[in-house]
BARO-279188 format. One line per field, with one value per residue (C-alpha): x, y, z; residue number from 0. Coordinates in nm, 3 decimals, decimal comma. Layout:
BEGIN
u <- X:... .
v <- Y:... .
w <- Z:... .
n <- NUM:... .
! end
This chain:
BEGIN
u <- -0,308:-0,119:0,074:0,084:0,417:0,276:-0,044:0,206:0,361:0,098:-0,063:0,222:0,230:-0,079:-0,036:0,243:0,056:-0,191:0,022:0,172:-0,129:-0,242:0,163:0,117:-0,292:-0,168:0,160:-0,070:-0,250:0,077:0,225:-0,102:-0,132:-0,497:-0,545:-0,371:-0,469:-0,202:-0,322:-0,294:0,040:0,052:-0,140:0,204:0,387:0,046:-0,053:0,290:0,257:-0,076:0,043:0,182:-0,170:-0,420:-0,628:-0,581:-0,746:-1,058:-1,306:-1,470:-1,163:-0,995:-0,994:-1,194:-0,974:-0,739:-0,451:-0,456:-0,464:-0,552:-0,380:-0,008:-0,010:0,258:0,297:-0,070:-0,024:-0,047:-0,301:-0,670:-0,887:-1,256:-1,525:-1,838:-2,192:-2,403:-2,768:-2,670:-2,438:-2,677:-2,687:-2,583:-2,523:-2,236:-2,081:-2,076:-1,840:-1,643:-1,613:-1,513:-1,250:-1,059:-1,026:-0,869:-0,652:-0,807:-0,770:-1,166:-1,389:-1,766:-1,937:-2,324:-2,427:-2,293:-1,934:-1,835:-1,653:-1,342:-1,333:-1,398:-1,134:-0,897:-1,044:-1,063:-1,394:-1,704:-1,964:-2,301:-2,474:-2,819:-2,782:-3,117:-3,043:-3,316:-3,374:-3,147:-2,853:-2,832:-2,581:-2,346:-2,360:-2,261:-1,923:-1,863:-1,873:-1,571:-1,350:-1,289:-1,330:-1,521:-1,876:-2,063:-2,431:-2,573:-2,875:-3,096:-3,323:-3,667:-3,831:-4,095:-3,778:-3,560:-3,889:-3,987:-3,624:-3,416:-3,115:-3,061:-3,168:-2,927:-2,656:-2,719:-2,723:-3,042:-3,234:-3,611:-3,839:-4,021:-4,198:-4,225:-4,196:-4,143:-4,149:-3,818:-3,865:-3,499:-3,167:-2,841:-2,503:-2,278:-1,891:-1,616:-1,814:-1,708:-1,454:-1,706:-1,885:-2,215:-2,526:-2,854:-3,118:-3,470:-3,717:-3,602:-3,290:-2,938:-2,953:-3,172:-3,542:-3,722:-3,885:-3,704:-3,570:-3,835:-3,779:-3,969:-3,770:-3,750:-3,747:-3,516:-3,382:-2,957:-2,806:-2,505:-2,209:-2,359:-2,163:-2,425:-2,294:-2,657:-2,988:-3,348:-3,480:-3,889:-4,051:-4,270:-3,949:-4,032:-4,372:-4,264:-4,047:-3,769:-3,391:-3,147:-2,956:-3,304:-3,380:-3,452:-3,084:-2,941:-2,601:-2,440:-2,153:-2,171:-1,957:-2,059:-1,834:-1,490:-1,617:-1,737:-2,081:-2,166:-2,526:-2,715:-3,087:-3,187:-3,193:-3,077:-2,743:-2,789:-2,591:-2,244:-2,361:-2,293:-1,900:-1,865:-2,050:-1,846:-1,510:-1,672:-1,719:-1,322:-1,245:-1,390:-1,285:-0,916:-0,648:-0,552:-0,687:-0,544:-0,643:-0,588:-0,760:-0,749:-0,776:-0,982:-1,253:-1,382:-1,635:-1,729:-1,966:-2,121:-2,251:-2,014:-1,855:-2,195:-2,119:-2,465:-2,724:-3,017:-3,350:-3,335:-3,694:-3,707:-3,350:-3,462:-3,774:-3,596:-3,264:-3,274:-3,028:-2,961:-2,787:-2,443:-2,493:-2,595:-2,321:-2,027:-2,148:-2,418:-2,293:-1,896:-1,841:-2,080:-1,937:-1,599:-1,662:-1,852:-1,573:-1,338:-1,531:-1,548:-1,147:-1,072:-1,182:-1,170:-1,328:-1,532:-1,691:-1,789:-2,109:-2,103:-2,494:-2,801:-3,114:-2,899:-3,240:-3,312:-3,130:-2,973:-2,568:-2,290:-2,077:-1,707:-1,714:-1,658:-1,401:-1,083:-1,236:-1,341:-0,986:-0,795:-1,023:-0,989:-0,612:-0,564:-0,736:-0,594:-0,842:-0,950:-1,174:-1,340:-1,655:-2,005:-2,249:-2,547:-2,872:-3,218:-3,267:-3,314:-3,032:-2,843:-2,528:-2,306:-2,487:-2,418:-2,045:-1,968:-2,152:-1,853:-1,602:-1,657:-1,734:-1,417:-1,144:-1,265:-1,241:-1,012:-0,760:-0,473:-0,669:-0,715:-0,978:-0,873:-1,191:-1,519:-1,867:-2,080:-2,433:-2,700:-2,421:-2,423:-2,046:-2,078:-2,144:-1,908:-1,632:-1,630:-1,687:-1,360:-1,175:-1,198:-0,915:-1,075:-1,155:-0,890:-0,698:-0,990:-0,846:-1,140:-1,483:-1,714:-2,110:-2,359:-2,366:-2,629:-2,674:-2,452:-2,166:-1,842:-1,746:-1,392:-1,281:-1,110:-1,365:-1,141:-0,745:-0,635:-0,948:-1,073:-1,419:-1,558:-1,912:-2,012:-2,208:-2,322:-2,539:-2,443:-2,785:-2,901:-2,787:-3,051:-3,047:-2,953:-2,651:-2,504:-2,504:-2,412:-2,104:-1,988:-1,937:-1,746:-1,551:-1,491:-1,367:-1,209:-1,124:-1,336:-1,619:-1,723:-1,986:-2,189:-2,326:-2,513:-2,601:-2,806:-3,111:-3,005:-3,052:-3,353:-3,458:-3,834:-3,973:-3,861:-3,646:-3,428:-3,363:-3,037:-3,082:-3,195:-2,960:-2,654:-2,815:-2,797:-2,490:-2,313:-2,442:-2,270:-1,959:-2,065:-2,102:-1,694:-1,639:-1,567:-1,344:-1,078:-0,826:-0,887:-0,758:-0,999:-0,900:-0,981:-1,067:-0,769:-0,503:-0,826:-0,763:-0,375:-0,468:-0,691:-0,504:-0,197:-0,469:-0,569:-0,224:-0,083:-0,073:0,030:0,066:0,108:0,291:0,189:0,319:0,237:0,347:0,448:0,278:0,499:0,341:0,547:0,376:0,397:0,381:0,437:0,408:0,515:0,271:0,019:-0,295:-0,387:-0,616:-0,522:-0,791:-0,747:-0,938:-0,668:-0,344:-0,183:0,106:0,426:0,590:0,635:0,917:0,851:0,534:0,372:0,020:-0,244:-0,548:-0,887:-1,010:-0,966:-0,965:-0,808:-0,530:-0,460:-0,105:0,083:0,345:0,620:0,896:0,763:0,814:0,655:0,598:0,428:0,506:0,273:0,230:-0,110:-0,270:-0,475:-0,180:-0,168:0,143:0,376:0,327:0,519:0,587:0,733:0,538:0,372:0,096:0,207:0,021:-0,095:-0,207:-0,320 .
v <- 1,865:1,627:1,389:0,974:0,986:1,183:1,050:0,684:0,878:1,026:0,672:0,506:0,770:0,753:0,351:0,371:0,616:0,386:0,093:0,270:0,327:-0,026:-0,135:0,107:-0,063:-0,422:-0,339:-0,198:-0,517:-0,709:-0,478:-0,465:-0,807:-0,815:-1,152:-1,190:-1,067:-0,836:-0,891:-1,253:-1,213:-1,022:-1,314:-1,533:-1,233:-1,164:-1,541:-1,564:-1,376:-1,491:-1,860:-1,764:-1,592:-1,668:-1,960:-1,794:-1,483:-1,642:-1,469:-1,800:-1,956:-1,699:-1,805:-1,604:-1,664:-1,367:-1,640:-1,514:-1,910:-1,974:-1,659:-1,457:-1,174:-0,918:-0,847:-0,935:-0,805:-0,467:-0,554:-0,373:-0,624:-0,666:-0,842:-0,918:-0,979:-1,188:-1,298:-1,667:-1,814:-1,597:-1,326:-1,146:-0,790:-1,000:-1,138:-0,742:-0,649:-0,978:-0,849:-0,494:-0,665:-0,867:-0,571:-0,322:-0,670:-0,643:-0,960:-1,082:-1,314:-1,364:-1,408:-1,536:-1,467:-1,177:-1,284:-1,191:-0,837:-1,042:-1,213:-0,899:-0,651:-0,782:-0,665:-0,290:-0,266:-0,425:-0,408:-0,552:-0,732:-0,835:-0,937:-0,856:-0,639:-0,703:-0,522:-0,737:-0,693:-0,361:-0,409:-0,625:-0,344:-0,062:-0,354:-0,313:0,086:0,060:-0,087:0,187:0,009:0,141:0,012:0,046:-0,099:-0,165:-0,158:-0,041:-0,192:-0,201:0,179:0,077:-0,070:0,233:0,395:0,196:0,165:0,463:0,359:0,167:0,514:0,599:0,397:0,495:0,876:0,915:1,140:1,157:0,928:1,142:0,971:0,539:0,673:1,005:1,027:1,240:1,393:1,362:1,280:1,504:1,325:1,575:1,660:1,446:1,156:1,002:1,100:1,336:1,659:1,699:1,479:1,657:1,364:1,516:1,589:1,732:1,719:1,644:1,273:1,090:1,123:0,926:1,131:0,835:0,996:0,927:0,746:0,606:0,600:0,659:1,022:1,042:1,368:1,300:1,359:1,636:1,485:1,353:1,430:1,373:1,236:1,236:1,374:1,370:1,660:1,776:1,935:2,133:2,181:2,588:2,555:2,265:2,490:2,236:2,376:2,212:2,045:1,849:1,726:1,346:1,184:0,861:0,848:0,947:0,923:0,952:0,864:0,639:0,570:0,526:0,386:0,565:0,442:0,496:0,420:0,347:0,462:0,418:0,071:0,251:0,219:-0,162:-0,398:-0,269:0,070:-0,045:-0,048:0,313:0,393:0,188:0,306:0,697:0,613:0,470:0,805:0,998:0,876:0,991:1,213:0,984:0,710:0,491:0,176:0,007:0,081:-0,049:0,300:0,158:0,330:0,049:0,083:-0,219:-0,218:-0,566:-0,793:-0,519:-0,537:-0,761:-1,023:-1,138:-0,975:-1,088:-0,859:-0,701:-0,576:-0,427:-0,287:-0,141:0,020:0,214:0,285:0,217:-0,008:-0,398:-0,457:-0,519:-0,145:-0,005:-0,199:-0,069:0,308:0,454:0,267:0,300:0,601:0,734:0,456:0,574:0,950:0,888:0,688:0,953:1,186:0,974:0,982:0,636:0,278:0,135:-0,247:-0,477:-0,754:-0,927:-1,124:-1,394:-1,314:-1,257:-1,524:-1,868:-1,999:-1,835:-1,943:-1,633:-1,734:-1,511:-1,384:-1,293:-1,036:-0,727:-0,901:-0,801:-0,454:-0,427:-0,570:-0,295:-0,023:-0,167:-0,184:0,133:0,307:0,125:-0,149:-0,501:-0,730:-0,968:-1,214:-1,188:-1,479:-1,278:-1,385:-1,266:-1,622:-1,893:-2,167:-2,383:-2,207:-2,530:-2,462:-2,137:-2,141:-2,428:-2,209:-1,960:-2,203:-2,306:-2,007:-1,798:-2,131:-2,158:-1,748:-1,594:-1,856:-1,753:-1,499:-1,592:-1,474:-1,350:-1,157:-1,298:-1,153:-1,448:-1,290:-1,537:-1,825:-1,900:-1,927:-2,333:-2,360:-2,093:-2,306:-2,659:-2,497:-2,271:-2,605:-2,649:-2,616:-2,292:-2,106:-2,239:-1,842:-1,692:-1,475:-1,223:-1,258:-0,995:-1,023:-0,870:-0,852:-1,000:-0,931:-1,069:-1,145:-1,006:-0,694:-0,875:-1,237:-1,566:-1,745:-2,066:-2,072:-1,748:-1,675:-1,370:-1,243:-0,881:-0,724:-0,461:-0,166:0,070:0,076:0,349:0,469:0,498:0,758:0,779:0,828:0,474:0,460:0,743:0,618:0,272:0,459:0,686:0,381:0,158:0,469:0,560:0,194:0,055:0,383:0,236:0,187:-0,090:0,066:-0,197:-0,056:-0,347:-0,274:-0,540:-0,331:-0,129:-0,439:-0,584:-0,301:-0,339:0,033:0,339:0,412:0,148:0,348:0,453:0,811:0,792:0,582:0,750:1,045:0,916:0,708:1,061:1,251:0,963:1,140:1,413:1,169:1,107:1,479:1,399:1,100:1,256:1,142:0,773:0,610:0,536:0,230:-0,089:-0,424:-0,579:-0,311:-0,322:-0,644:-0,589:-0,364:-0,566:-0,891:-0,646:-0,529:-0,879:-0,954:-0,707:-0,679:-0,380:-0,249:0,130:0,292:0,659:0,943:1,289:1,400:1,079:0,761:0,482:0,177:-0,128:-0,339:-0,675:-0,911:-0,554:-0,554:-0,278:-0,040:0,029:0,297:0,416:0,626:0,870:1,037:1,347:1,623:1,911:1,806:1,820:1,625:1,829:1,527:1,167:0,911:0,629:0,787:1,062:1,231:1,355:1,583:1,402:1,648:1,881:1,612:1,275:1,194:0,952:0,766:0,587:0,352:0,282:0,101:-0,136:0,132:0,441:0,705:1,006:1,345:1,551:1,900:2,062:2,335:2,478:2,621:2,944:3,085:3,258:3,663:3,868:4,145:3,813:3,978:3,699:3,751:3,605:3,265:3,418:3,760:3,984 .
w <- -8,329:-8,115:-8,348:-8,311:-8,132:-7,868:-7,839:-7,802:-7,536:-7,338:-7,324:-7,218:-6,937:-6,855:-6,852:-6,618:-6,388:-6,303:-6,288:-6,013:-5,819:-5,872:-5,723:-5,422:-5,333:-5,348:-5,202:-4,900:-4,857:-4,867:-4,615:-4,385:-4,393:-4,323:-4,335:-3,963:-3,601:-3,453:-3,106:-3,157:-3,102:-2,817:-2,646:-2,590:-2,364:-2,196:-2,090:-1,980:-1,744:-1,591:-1,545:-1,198:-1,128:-1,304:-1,146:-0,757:-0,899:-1,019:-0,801:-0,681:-0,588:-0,345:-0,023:0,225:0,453:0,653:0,578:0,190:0,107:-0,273:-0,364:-0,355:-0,072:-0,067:0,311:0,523:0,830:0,633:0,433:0,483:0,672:0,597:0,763:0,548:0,715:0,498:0,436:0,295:0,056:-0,243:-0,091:-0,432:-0,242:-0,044:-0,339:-0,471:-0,170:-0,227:-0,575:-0,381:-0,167:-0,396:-0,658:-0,378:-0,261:0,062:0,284:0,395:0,551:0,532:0,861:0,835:1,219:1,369:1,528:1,902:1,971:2,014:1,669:1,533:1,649:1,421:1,146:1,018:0,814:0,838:0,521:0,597:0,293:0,315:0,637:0,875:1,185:1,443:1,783:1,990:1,823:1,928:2,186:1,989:1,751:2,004:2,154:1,750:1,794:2,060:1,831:1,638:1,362:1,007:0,928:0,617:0,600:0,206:0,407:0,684:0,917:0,834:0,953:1,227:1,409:1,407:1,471:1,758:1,908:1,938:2,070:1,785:1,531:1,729:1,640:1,276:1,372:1,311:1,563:1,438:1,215:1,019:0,730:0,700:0,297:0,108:-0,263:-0,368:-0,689:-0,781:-0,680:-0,576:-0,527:-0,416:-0,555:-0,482:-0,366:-0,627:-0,908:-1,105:-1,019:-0,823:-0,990:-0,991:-1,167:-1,211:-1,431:-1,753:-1,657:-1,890:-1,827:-2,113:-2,169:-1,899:-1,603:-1,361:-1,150:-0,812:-0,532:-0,232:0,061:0,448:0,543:0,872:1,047:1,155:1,456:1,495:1,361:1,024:0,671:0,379:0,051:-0,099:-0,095:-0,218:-0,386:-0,304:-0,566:-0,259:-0,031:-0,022:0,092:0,311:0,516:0,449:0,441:0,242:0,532:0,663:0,281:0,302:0,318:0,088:0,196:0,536:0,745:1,135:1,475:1,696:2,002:1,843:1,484:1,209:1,060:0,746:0,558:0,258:0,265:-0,080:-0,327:-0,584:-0,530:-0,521:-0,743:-0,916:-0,847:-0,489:-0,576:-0,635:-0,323:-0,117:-0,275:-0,186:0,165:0,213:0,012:0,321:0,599:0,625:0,474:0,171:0,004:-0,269:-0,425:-0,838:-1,110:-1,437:-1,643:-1,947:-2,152:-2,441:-2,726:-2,896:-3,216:-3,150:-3,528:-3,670:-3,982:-4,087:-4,354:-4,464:-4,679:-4,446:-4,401:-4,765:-4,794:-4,408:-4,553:-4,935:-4,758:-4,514:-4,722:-5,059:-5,014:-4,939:-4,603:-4,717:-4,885:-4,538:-4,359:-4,614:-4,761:-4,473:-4,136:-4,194:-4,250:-4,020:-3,733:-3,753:-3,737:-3,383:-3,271:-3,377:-3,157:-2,880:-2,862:-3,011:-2,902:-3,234:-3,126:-3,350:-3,306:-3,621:-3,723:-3,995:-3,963:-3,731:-3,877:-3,871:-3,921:-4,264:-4,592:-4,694:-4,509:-4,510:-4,759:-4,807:-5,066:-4,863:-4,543:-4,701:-4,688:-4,338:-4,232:-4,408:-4,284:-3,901:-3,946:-4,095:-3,757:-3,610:-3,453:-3,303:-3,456:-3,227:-3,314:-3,218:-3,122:-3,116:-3,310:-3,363:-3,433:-3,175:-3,320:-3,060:-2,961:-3,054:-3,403:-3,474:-3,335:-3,581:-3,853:-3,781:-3,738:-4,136:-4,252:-4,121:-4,176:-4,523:-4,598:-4,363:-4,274:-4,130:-3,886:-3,534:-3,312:-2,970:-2,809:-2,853:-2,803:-2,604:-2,662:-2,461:-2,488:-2,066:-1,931:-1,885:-2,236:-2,341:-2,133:-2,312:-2,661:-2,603:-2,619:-3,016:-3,281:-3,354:-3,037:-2,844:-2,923:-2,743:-2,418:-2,400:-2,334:-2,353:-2,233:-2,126:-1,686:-1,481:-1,101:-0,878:-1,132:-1,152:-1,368:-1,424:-1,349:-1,569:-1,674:-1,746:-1,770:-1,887:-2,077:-1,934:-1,902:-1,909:-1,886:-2,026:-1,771:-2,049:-2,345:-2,639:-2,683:-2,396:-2,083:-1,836:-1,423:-1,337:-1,628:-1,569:-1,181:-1,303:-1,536:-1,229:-0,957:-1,230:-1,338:-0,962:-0,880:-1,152:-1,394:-1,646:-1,849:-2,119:-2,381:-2,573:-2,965:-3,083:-3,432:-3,451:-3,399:-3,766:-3,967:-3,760:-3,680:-3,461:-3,482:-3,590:-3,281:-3,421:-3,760:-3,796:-3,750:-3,438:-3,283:-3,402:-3,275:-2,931:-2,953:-3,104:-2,765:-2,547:-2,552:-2,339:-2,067:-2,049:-1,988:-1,644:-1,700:-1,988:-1,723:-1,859:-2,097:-2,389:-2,586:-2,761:-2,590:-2,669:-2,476:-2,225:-2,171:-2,147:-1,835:-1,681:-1,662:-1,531:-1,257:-1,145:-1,108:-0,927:-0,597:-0,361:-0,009:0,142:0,392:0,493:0,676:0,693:0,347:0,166:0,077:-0,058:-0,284:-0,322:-0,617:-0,645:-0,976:-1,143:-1,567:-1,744:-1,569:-1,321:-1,275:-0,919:-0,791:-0,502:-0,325:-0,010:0,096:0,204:0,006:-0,326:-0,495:-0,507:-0,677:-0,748:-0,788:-1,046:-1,157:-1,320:-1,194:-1,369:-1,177:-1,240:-1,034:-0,711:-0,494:-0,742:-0,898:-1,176:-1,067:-1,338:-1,196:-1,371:-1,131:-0,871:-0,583:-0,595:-0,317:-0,370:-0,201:-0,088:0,090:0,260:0,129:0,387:0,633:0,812:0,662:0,854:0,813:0,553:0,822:1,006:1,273:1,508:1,773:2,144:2,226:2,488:2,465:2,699 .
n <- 0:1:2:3:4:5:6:7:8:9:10:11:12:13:14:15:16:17:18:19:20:21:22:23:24:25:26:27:28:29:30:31:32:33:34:35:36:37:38:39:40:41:42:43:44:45:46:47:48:49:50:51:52:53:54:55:56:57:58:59:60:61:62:63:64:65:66:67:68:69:70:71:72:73:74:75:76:77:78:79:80:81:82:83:84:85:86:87:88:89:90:91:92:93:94:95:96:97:98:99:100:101:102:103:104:105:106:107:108:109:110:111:112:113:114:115:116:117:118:119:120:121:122:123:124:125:126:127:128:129:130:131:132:133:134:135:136:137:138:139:140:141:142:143:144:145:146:147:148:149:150:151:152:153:154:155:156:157:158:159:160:161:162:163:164:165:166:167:168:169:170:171:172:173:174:175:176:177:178:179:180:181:182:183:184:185:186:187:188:189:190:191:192:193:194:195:196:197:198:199:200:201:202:203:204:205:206:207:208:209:210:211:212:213:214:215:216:217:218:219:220:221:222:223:224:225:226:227:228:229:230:231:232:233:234:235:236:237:238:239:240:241:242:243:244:245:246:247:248:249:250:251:252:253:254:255:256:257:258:259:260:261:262:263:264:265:266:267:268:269:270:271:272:273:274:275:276:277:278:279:280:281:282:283:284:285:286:287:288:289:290:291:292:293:294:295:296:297:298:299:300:301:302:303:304:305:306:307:308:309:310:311:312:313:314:315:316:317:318:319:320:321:322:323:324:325:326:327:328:329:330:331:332:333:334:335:336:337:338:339:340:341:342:343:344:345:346:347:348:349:350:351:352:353:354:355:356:357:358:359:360:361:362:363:364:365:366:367:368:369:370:371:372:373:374:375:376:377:378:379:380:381:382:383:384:385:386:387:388:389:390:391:392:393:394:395:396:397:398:399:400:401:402:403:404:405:406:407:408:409:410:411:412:413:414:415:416:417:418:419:420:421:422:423:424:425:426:427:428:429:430:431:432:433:434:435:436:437:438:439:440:441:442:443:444:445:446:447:448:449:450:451:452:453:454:455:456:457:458:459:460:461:462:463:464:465:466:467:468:469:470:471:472:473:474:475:476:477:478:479:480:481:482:483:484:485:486:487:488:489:490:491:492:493:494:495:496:497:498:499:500:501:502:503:504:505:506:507:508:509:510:511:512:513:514:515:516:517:518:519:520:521:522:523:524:525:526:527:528:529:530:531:532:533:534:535:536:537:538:539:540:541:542:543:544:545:546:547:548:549:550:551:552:553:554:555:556:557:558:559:560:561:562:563:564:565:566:567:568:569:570:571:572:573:574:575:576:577:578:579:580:581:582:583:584:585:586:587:588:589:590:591:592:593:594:595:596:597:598:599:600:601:602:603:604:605:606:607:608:609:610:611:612:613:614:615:616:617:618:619:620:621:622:623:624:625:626:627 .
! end
């Protein structure tokens, strides 16, 4: 029998146990602070250093110009120099290899007629937009051909003219029309084109659910001297009689004269698909190639943590539950684990709530929660605009104004999710007590715009080019072009479609199902960096900013950087060398033919040696040169 002294004792114990464990959960909160942004104050060293940058590398300011006016230039007359041939002023295909040009640092100008041979030797690449080749500008094209300079077309001519003139075919390498169109059944992109492995996209195949993977396009036969980069596939090609080498062909390289000429045959490597392709070509047409990347893999949960209790029936019926109870005990844990999977990329993007038009409003109850959790993985915490409702934008970002000074005080907002908000509204409302901390912009991208640019001062805007639950032919072709030019990728989760959910594709279940499988996609881009918006955003002002120039020679290819922060990611391509070592840099394999290249001084030069070389004998026995 345990006496009352003990039983005293024991309960003072037991007393002090638990005041302990009550010290050690407010003492975490004290300590985490979660009341505060950490990346907030990162923001002061980081606009610091754009101020010297940031309004000449606003993509519609640059001049076009060779003179590099409206812009620093480290060294011009060895900079790349690229002629573009555009339709018009929209031509939204041109502004894509403007976009091309001023990532790589390239020095350009946009031509809208075709300019005399003259005007155009100076310059060492020519990409043609949506400009229309007709029939008599095939002999301006061939005085282009003895330049020796490289030309890329997004485009070709129409068929019945390459049909009807075949000295201009010619020009293109192509030898024979065969069909005006051909339905390909799939798709074949083959290694090294890019940074990943061979793409196969048919029916069935590992890439989503659709059957989207025919094409219509013009079936041409190539000259000699042709190197494919892509194919289409026929279903019937073995009772055709077709061999692999005369399969319909997307994307070639040929000679002619003293230029290399290389083509795109197929639309669906139109908009930012288009930057991967041309970055593939460049990769091809020497021993090395080199160029920035940014090195930044990003997934954002968009209207996540959710602080209203909006939609409760749709939300009881299909999980027994109200929606703060799915946001806190089913989606959490269950969020967190994916993410986990995925490698990291812990980046939020909170939603005060989704029907601004209902009269249900947010709530604070469970915010102190969701910052601790974030912090403890760690992670950002951006806000989201989005809506199922239709409430003017000025509206609903004063709605979070209120509701976030009067509950959260002393946080401040960095990265911001812009939903349908356009960027001209989005730019005067960015001025207010309360936004005026806001250096990222994420949002959805729209043809023609630009993956990465400053959308006012040193506010800097970022689209997303994948959706987590969804992976079919044209994202995973969208994924590898952004991957192979920038080393990056932006994944948008918007979990708005869990608590407004329209049909049962929008259940939970199944779209954690797919967004789980997503990670299977990065297997060929481990080499990059995945991370959260805000140390995204850290690399991508760094790439803007930087500037760089090379100098090669056999074995060694130096990189002086300019405007050079803490680090830099390139990517080197060749076909028969390998790094033996670098100064001011490490190198990581991406694969057999890439290399990821971390700078870390401002000069780095990278030393290389060829693999393919007849070694001399071990008998050190050598034939005569010329034997009889």
């Amino acid at each position: 029998m345990v006496s009352r002294r003990n039983y005293f004792t024991i309960l003072i114990l037991m007393l002090m146990v638990f005041g302990m464990f009550m010290f050690a959960g407010v003492s975490s909160n004290i300590l985490s602070d979660t009341s505060t942004n950490p990346q907030a104050e990162e923001r002061v060293a980081i606009n610091a250093v754009d101020t010297v940058t940031a309004d000449s590398l606003n993509l519609d300011s640059i001049n076009t110009g060779l003179s590099g006016e409206g812009r620093t230039v480290l060294n011009p007359d060895k900079k790349l120099q690229v002629s573009i041939l555009s339709g018009g002023i929209e031509d939204t295909t041109s502004k894509m290899l403007i976009q091309w040009c001023v990532y790589n640092k390239y020095l350009y100008k946009v031509f809208y007629t075709l300019p005399n041979t003259t005007e155009l030797a100076e310059f060492e690449v020519v990409l043609f937009g949506d400009y229309e080749i007709t029939a008599s500008d095939t002999n301006t094209l061939y005085s282009y051909a003895e330049l020796g300079n490289t030309m890329i077309f997004t485009r070709l001519p129409d068929y019945q003219l390459l049909n009807s003139n075949r000295r201009l075919a010619a020009f293109y390498g192509i030898r024979d029309s065969i069909s005006e169109t051909v339905t390909a059944d799939g798709i074949k992109i083959f290694p090294d084109f890019m940074i990943n492995k061979e793409r196969i996209y048919r029916k069935d195949d590992y890439f989503g659910q659709l059957d989207d993977t025919e094409v219509s396009i013009p079936y041409y036969s190539l000259a000699a001297g042709y190197e494919v980069y892509s194919v289409g596939l026929l279903e019937n090609q073995e009772e055709l009689g077709i061999e692999d080498k005369d399969l319909p062909p997307l994307l070639w390289r040929t000679t002619t004269s003293k230029s290399f000429v290389c083509a795109v045959n197929s639309e669906i490597f139109d908009g930012m698909t288009m930057l991967g392709v041309l970055t593939g070509f460049m990769a091809h047409l020497g021993e090395y190639y080199v160029y920035p990347v940014v090195n930044a893999q990003t997934i954002s949960l968009i209207s996540y943590p959710y602080f209203s209790n909006e939609n409760q029936e749709a939300m009881q019926q299909l999980y027994s539950r109200d929606s703060e109870g799915v946001a806190r005990d089913l989606l959490w844990p269950n969020v967190v684990q994916i993410l986990k999977n995925y490698g990291g990329s812990y980046s939020f993007f909170a939603a005060t709530q989704l029907d601004y038009l209902d009269q249900t409003g947010p709530k604070n109850d469970y915010i102190d929660f969701y910052l601790r959790e974030i912090g403890k993985l760690p992670g950002n915490m951006g806000l989201s605009l989005g809506q199922v409702s239709e409430k003017d934008s000025k509206d609903i970002m004063a709605e979070n104004e209120d509701f976030f000074k009067n509950n959260l005080p002393d946080y401040i907002f960095t990265a911001l999710f812009s939903a349908d908000i356009s960027s001209e509204e989005l730019k005067d409302s960015l001025n207010s007590d309360f936004y005026k901390d806001i250096s990222l912009v994420m949002s959805d991208y729209g043809e023609g715009e630009n993956i990465l640019e400053f959308l006012k001062d040193k506010v800097l805007s970022v689209k997303f080019n994948l959706n987590g639950y969804e992976h079919e032919t044209m994202d995973d072709l969208r994924m590898s072009s952004i991957e192979n030019i920038l080393g990056m990728c932006n994944m948008k989760v918007d979990m708005t479609r869990v608590f407004y959910p329209e049909d049962s594709s929008d259940e939970w279940n199944n779209l954690s199902l797919k967004w789980s499988k997503g990670n299977t996609y990065f297997s060929d881009y481990k080499a990059f960096d995945m991370v959260t918006v805000g140390e995204m955003e850290n690399r991508a002002r760094r790439f803007l900013a930087l500037d760089y120039t090379l100098e090669y020679n056999i074995n060694d290819i130096a990189i002086q950087i300019d405007h050079f922060q803490e680090e830099a990611y390139f990517i080197l391509r060749t076909n028969n060398r390998r790094i033996d070592h670098v100064d001011n840099a490490t190198a990581l394999a991406i694969s057999d033919t890439a290399y990821l290249i971390k700078a870390e001084a401002a000069d780095v030069t990278i030393h290389m040696f060829e693999e393919n070389v007849l070694k001399k004998p071990r008998n050190n026995k050598t034939l005569p040169s010329n034997p009889k």
